[in-house]
C-alpha positions, 0 to 999 in steps of 0.5 A, spaced: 698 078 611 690 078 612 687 074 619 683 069 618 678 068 624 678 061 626 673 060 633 666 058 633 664 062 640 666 068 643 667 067 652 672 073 654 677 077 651 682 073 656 681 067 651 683 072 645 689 074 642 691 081 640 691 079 633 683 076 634 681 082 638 684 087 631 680 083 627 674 083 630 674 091 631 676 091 623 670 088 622 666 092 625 669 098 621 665 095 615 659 094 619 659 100 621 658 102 614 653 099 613 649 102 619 650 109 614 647 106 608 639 109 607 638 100 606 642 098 613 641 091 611 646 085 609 643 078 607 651 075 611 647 071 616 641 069 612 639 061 613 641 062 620 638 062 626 640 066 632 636 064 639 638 070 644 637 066 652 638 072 657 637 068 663 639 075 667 636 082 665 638 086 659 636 091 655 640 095 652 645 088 650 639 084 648 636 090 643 644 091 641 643 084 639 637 082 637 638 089 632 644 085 629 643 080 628 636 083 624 642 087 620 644 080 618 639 078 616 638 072 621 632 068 623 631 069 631 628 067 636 628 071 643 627 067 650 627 069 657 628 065 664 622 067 666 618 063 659 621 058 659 622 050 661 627 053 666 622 055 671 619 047 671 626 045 672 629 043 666 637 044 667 641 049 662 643 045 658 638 040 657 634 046 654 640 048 649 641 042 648 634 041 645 634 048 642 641 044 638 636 040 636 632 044 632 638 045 628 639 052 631 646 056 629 648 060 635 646 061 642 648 068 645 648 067 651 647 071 658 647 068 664 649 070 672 653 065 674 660 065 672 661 059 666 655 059 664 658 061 656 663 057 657 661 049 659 655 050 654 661 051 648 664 044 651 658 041 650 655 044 643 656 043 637 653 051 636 656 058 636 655 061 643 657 068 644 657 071 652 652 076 653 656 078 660 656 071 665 656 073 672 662 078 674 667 075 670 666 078 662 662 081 657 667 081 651 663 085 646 662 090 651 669 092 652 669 091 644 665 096 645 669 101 648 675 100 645 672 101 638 669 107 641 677 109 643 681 106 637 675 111 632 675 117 637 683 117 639 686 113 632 689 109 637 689 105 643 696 103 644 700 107 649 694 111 652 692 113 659 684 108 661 682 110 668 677 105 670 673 108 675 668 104 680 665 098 683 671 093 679 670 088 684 663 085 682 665 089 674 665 084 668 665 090 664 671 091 668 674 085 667 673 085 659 677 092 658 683 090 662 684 083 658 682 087 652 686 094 653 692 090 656 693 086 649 693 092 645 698 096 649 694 101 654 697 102 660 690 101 665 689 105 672 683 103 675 680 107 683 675 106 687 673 105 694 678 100 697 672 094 698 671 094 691 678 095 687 682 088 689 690 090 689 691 083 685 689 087 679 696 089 679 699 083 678 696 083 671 700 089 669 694 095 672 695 101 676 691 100 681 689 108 685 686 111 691 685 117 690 680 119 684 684 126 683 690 121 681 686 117 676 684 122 672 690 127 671 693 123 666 688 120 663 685 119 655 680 116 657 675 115 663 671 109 663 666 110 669 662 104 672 656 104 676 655 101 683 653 093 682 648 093 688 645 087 685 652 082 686 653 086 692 652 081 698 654 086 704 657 093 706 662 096 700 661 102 703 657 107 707 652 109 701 651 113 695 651 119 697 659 118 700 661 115 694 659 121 689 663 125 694 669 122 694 669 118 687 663 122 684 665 125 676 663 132 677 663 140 676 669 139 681 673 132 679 672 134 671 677 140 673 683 135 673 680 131 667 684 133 661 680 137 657 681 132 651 680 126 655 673 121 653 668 120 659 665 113 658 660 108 662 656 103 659 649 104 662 645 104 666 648 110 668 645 112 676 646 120 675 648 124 680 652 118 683 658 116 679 656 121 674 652 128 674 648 129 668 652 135 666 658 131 664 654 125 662 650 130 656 657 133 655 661 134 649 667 130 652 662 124 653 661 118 648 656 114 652 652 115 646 656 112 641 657 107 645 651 105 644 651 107 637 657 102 636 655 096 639 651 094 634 656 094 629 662 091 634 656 085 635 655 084 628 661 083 627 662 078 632 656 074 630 659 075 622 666 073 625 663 066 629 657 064 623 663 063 618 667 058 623 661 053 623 661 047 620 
């Protein structure tokens, strides 16, 4: 029997079930295809409007779905903290609920502050995405990766992620947990003590503090960068120490099995959680990540315009 999708916003995978999850990774399928054509456009959006308020830093998600939403062929219209009303004192909400105003469709969102996605989807009547809110989630992130696993490994349930690095302060992190757990993979995450909480295992993940551990087994390894920005004190003593010991290298990748995925979601700080020869190497997928992203969140602005009223 055929899912139907059914919900106007995308906040966090934790509000998804296994069932949404596989429809929008089925959908991006599709979209992926269409990447391939000599023509990469579909009219499946037009006569939408899409406004992508980034009111925290973004590259690499703001040109993803700016792009997407180009393939739909969406009308956008891009804002930033920086150009906006917010910097004469008007609130959040009171600058979507006049940008609802002008008629707009979806909102996609990304914010610093934990919620942010969510108490917009409370007060409007629109379609809002979360392009990552503070250190909670980043839903078409963890999309992203496991549409990647499904497409390289053929599956996701019963293999080994290890997700390695600051989990403390990771969205990303968060994402992959809720998402991968939903469809049957069994979750290592390692990294210094200050920045790996032992709650994690109460929601069924493996928590490691030893790297060699971490990697022996696993299918995949998901590398997350250091998140200085969200940090408000000393995690740890520096850089340097933090490649020693949790560093991926010519050393560690000697317990990395030889099929294994090496995954990061950018930016990758080279030679700390990563060398550059691991990066560039025939075991990454960092760039098909990349690659996936856009199909992944033209499904999901597909998925949330078909809901709206």
């Amino acid at each position: 029997m055929e899912f139907t999708w059914t919900k106007k916003d995308l906040l966090s995978l934790y509000d998804l079930s296994r069932e949404e999850i596989l429809c929008i990774l089925n959908t991006a399928e599709e979209f992926k295809k269409v990447s391939e054509r000599n023509v990469k456009k579909v009219p499946a959006l037009r006569g939408k409007t899409v406004v992508n308020l980034f009111v925290e830093p973004s590259t690499r998600t703001r040109v993803s779905f700016e792009l997407a939403e180009q393939r739909l062929s969406a009308d956008i219209i891009n804002m930033n903290a920086e150009t906006s009303s917010f910097r004469k004192g008007e609130t959040l909400l009171d600058t979507l609920r006049n940008i609802q105003a002008l008629q707009v469709d979806i909102v996609v969102l990304r914010h610093s502050c934990t919620g942010a996605p969510n108490f917009l989807a409370r007060e409007l009547n629109v379609g809002v995405v979360n392009a990552g809110d503070g250190a909670h989630s980043h839903p078409t992130q963890a999309l992203l990766d496991m549409f990647t696993i499904r497409e390289k490994k053929g599956r996701i349930e019963g293999l080994n992620v290890s997700i390695i690095g600051d989990i403390l302060h990771s969205r990303v992190a968060r994402s992959n947990i809720w998402g991968l757990l939903k469809l049957g993979a069994n979750v290592t995450i390692a990294g210094p003590s200050t920045l790996v909480p032992k709650e994690f295992e109460k929601v069924g993940v493996r928590v490691c503090r030893d790297l060699k551990d971490a990697l022996k087994d696993a299918d995949v390894i998901n590398l997350l960068r250091i998140q200085h920005e969200r940090q408000h004190g000393g995690y740890f003593p520096g850089t340097g120490e933090y490649a020693k010991i949790f560093g991926i290298n010519a050393e560690t990748m000697k317990y990395v099995k030889p099929d294994a995925l090496i995954m990061h979601p950018g930016p990758v700080n080279r030679g700390v959680e990563l060398d550059s020869a691991i990066a560039d190497g025939p075991q990454s997928v960092i760039l098909e990540q990349v690659t996936n992203g856009l199909a992944v969140r033209m499904a999901v602005l597909f998925l949330v315009a078909g809901c709206l009223k």
